[in-house]
C-alpha positions as CSV (number, residue, x, y, z in Angstrom):
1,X,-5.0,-14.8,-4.4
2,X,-8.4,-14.6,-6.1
3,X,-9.0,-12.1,-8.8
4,X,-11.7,-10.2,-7.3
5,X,-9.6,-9.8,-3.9
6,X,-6.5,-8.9,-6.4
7,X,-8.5,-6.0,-7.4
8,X,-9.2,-4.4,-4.0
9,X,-5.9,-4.9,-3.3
10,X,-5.4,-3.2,-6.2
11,X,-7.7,-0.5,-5.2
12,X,-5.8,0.3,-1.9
13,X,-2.5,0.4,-3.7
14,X,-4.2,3.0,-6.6
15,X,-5.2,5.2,-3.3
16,X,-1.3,4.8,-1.7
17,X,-0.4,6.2,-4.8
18,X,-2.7,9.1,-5.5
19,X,-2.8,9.9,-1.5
20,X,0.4,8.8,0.0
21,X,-1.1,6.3,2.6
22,X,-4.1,3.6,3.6
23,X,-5.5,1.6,6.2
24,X,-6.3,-1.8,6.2
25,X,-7.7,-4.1,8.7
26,X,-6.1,-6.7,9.5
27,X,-8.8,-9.2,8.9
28,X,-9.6,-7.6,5.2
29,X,-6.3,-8.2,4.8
30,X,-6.3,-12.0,5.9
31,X,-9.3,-12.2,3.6
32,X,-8.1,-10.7,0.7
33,X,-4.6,-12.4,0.7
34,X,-6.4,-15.9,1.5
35,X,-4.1,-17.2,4.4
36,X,-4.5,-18.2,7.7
37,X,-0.7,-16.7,9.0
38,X,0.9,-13.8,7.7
39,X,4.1,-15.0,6.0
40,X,6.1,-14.2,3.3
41,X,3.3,-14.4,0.6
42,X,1.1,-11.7,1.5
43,X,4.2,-9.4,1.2
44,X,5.2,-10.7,-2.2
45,X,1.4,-10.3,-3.6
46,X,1.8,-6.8,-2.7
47,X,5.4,-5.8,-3.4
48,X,4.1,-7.3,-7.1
49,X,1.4,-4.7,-7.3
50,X,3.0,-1.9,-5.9
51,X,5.9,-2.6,-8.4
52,X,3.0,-3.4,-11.6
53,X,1.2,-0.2,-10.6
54,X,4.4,1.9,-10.2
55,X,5.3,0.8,-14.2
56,X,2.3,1.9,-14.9
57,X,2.6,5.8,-13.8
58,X,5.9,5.5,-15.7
59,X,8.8,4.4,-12.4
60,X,11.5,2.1,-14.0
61,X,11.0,0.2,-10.3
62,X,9.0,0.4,-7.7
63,X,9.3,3.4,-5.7
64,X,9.2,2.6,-1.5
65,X,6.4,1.2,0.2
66,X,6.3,1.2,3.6
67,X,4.5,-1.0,5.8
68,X,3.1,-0.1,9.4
69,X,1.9,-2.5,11.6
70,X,-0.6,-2.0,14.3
71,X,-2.7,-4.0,16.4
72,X,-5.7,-3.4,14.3
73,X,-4.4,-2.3,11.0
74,X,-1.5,-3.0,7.9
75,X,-1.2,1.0,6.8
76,X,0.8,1.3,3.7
77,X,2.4,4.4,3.0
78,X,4.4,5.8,0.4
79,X,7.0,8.8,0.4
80,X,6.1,12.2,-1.0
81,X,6.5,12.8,-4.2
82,X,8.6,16.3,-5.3
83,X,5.6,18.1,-6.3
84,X,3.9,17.5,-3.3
85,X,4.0,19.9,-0.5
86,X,5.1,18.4,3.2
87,X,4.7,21.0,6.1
88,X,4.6,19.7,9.8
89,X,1.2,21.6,11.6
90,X,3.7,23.6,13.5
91,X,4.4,26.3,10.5
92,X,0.7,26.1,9.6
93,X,-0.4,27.6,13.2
């Protein structure tokens, strides 16, 4: 992967962590990883960052990443943290 794509990559991952989740289309994502065919590469660049970025904020390993799949987007997503407050729409109405 070339540095300069690295570093968006990068960027996206910095936003899963400070906002829990981000969108990617697909075709950014072809161009940023530099293949053709979505294999087991891609994955392993980003399971790399994730796991780099999550030493950085202090995690002895990298915390879990999920991956969602959609016709027109990769969305990664991370869980909530424990200071972070999850309430479904229903109690907020």
């Amino acid at each position: 992967m070339e540095r300069h794509r690295e570093a968006q990559l990068r960027q996206v991952l910095d936003e899963v962590w400070l906002v829990g989740s981000k969108a990617i289309r697909w075709d950014e994502f072809y161009l940023w990883t530099g293949v053709q065919r979505i294999a087991k590469k891609p994955w392993r660049d980003v399971y790399r960052i994730w796991e780099e970025l999550c030493q950085e904020q202090g995690c002895d390993e990298a915390l879990p990443l999920t991956v969602l799949s959609k016709d027109f987007a990769v969305i990664f997503r991370r869980d909530a943290f424990e200071e972070e407050k999850e309430t479904s729409i229903e109690e907020l109405v």
